[in-house]
C-alpha positions in Angstrom: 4.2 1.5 9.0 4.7 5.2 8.8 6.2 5.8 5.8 3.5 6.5 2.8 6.1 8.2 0.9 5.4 7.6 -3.0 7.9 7.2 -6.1 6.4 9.0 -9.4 6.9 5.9 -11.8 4.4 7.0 -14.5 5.3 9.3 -17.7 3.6 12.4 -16.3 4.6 15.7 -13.9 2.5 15.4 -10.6 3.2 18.5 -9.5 -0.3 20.1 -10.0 -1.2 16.8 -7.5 1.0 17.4 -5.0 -1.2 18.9 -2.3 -3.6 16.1 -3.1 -1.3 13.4 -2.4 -0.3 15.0 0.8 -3.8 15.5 2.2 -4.1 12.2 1.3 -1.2 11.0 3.6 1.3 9.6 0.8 3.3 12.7 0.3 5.4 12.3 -2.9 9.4 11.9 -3.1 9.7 13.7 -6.0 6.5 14.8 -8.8 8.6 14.6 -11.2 8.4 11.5 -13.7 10.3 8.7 -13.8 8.6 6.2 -16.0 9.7 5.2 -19.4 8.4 4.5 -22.6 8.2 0.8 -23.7 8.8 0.3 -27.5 6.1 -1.7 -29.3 7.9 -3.9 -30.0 9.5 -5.1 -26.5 9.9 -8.2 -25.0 8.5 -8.7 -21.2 12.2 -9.2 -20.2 13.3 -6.2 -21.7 9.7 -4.2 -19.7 11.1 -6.6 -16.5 14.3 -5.1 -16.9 13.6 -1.2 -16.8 10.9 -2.3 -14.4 13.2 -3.5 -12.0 16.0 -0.4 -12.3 12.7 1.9 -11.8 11.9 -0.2 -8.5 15.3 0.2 -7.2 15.2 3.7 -7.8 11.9 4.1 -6.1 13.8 2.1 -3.5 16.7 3.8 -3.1 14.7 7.3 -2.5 13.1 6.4 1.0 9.5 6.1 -0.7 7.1 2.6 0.2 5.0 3.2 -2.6 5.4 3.5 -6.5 2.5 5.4 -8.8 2.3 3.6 -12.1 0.5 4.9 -14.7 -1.7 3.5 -17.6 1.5 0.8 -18.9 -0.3 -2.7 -18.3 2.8 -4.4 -19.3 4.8 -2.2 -16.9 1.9 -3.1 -13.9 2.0 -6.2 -14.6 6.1 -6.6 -14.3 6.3 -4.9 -11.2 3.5 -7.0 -9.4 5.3 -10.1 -10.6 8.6 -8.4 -9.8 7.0 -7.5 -5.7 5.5 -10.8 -5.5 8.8 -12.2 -5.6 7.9 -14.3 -8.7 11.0 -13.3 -10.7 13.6 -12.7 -7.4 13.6 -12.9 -4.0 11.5 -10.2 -1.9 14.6 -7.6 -2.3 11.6 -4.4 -2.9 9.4 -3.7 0.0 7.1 -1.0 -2.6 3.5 -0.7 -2.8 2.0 -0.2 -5.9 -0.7 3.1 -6.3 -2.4 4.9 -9.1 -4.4 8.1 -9.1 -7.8 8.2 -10.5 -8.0 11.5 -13.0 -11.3 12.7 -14.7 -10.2 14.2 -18.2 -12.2 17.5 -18.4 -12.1 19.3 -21.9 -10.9 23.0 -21.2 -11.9 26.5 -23.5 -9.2 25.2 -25.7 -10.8 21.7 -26.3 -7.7 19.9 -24.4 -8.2 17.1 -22.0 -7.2 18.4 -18.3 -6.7 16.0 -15.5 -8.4 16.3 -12.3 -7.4 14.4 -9.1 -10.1 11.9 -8.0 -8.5 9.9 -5.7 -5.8 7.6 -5.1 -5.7 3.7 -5.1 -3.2 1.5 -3.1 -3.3 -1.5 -5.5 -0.6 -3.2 -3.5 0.3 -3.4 0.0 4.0 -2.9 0.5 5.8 -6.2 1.9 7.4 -5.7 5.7 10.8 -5.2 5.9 12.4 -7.7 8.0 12.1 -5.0 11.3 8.8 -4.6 10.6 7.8 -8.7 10.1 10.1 -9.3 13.4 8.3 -6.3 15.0 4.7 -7.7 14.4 6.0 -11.1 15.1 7.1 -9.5 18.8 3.5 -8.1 19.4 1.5 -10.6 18.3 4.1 -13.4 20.6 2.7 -10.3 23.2 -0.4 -10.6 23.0 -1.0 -14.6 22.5 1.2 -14.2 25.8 -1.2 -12.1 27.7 -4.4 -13.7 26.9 -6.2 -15.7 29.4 -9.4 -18.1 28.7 -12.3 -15.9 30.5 -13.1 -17.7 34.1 -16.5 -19.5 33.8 -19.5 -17.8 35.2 -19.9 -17.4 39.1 -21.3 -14.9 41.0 -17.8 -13.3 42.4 -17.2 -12.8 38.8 -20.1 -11.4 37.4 -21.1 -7.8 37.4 -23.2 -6.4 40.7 -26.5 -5.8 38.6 -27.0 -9.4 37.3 -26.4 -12.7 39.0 -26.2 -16.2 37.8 -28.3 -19.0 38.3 -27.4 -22.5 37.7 -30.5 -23.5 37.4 -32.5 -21.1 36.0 -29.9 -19.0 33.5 -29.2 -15.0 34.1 -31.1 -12.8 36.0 -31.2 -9.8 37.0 
């Protein structure tokens, strides 16, 4: 799979990340955010719902991957939602999240610095892809052949094989 593209689906502008992501082969769709809030006070149907229209967006823009943020509830959804515990397998998305170190600046406010990035969740194969690998592995069970037993037009010029007594050289 080639495409690493990722999906912004925390609260927060990655566009100071950018060149991070990049260099870190998952380029982003788009740094801008397209999380949303959940209310205290929301059911998990209701965080299932906006979930799932955020997936679909994510989706819909080419990308394989989707950056959550610090939402469990929101995690927790989509993973359910990928794992094809609430639907069938209609999102083929990756989950990520960046690791940030909050460093206090000269004005005493907490400034993110890029640490890394974590694939959390492997995006599913499409069907091309499945059918694809199916093809090359059919290929290569295909091509395999049991190694001939030992003899001596078989072995390599330096060594040679004795029944009797084992390898030698």
């Amino acid at each position: 799979m080639d495409n690493h593209k990722v999906f912004n689906g925390t609260m927060h502008k990655q566009h100071e990340f950018v060149q991070h992501f990049a260099d870190a082969g998952f380029p982003l769709v788009d740094p801008d955010p397209h999380g949303f809030q959940v209310p205290l006070r929301a059911s998990m149907d209701q965080v299932v719902a906006k979930t799932r229209s955020m997936l679909q967006d994510a989706a819909r823009s080419g990308a394989r991957y989707v950056l959550l943020g610090g939402l469990t509830s929101v995690g927790v959804a989509a993973e359910r939602i990928l794992a094809g515990g609430l639907e069938p397998k209609a999102f083929h998305l990756g989950l990520c999240e960046v690791e940030t170190e909050r460093v206090r600046d000269e004005a005493d406010r907490f400034v993110f610095q890029f640490r890394g990035l974590r694939v959390v969740r492997e995006p599913a194969p499409t069907k091309e892809e499945w059918e694809a690998e199916q093809a090359r592995k059919a290929a290569e069970k295909a091509a395999f052949r049991e190694p001939a037993a030992p003899t001596p037009r078989n072995l390599p010029k330096w060594r040679t094989y004795d029944p009797t007594g084992g390898w030698g050289r």
